[in-house]
C-alpha positions in Angstrom: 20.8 6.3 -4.8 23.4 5.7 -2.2 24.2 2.3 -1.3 24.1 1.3 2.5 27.7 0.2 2.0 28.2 4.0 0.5 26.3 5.2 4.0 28.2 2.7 5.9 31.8 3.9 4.7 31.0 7.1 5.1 30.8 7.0 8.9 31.0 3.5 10.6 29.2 4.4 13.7 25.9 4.6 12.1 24.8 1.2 11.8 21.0 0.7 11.6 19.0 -2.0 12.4 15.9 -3.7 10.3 13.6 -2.3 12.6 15.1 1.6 12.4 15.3 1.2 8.4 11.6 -0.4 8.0 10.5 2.8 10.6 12.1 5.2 8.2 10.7 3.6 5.0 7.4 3.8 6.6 7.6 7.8 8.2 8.7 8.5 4.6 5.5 6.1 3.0 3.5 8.6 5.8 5.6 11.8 4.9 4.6 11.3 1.5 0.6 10.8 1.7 0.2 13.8 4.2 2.2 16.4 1.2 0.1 14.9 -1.4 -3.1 14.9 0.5 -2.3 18.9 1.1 -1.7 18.6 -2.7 -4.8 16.7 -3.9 -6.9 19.8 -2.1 -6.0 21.8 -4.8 -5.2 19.2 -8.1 -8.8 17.9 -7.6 -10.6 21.1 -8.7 -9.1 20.5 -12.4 -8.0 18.0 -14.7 -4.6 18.6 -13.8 -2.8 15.2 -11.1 0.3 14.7 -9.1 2.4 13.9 -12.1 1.6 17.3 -13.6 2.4 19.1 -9.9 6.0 17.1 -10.4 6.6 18.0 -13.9 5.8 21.9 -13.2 8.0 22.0 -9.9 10.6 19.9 -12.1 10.2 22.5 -15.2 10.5 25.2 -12.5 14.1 24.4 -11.3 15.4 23.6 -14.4 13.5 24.9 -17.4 14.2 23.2 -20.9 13.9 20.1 -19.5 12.6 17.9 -22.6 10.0 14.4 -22.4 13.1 11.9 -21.6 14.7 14.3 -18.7 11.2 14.8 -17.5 11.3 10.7 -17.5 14.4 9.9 -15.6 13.9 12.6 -13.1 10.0 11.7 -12.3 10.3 7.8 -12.3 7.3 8.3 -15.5 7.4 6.0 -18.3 8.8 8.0 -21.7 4.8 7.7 -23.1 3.9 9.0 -19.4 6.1 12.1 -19.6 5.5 12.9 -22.8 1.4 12.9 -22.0 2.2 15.1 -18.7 4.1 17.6 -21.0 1.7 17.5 -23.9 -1.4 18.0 -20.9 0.3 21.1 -19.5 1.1 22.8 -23.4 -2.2 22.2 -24.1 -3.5 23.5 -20.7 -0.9 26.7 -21.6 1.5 25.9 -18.4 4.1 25.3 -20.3 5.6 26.1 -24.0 8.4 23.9 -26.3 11.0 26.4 -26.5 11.8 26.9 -30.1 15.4 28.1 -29.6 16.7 24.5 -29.7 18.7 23.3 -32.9 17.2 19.6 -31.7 13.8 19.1 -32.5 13.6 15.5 -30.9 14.7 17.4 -27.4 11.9 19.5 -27.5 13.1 21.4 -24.3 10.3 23.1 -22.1 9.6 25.4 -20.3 6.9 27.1 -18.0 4.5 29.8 -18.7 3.3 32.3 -16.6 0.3 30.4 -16.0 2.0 27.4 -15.1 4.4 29.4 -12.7 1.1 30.3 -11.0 -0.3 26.4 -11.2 3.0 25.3 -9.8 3.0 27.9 -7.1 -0.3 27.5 -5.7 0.2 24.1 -5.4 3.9 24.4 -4.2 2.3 26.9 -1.3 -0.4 24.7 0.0 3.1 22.0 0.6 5.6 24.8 2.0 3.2 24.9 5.9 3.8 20.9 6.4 7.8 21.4 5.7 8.5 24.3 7.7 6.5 22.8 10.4 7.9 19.6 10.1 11.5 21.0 10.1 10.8 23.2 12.7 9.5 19.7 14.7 13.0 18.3 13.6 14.9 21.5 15.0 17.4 23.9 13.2 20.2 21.1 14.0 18.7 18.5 12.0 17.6 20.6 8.7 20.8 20.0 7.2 20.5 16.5 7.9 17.2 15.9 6.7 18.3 17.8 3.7 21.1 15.4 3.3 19.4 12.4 4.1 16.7 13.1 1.1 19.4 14.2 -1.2 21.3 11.0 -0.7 17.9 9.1 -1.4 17.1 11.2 -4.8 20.7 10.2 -6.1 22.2 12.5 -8.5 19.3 14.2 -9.7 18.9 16.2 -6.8 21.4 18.6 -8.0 20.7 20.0 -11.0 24.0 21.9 -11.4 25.9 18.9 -11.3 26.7 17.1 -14.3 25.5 13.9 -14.1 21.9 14.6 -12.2 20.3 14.4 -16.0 
């Protein structure tokens, strides 16, 4: 995650106060409970949560990911990923690709079920962004973009080295 001093270098005129940080931290807190309330709708009809819904959208943009990736990316514990990922072989969403000369990496991937799983749930979310970036305007898109990137730290780009 960006430092405010990182924020701060990187253009002086944007100083915010307390009050316009502690508004953001709190639309954010908001942000957050409307896209999983769109989410719970369809998680509560199986035994499948919100931790599963991350692991499939993470297993989605970057399949192979194994139980300590999964970890770092998702904030999980190590014993907390490595349920998620045994709950969604067992469920058949996803399959421990055998290709890999590392058994201890176990890298993952999704099945065509769990593209589905991942998809319906990923659907129900896609309305509340496009209407809430069509709220914010075409202008500020690429700074919303930037703003959540900064927040996610590395790990928001997967192509980049260091993001695992």
């Amino acid at each position: 995650m960006a430092s405010s001093q990182t924020i701060a270098a990187a253009d002086p005129r944007l100083i915010l106060s307390e009050d316009e940080l502690d508004r953001a931290l709190e639309t954010f807190l908001l942000a957050e409970v409307a896209l999983w309330r769109a989410a719970d709708g369809i998680l509560a009809g199986g035994k499948l949560g919100r931790g599963h819904y991350r692991a499939a959208t993470l297993l989605k943009r970057r399949p192979g990911l194994g139980v300590q990736d999964l970890a770092r990316l998702s904030g999980l514990s190590k014993q907390g990923a490595s349920k998620v990922m045994k709950d969604l072989i067992e469920a058949g969403l996803a399959e421990v690709d055998s290709g890999d000369l590392d058994a201890r990496r176990r890298p993952t991937r999704l099945t065509a079920r769990g593209v589905a799983f991942e998809a319906e749930v990923s659907a129900a979310l896609r309305p509340l962004l496009a209407a809430a970036y069509r709220e914010g305007g075409i202008d500020a898109a690429p700074g919303a973009r930037r703003i959540l990137a900064a927040l996610a730290g590395p790990s928001a780009n997967p192509r980049r080295k260091d993001a695992l």
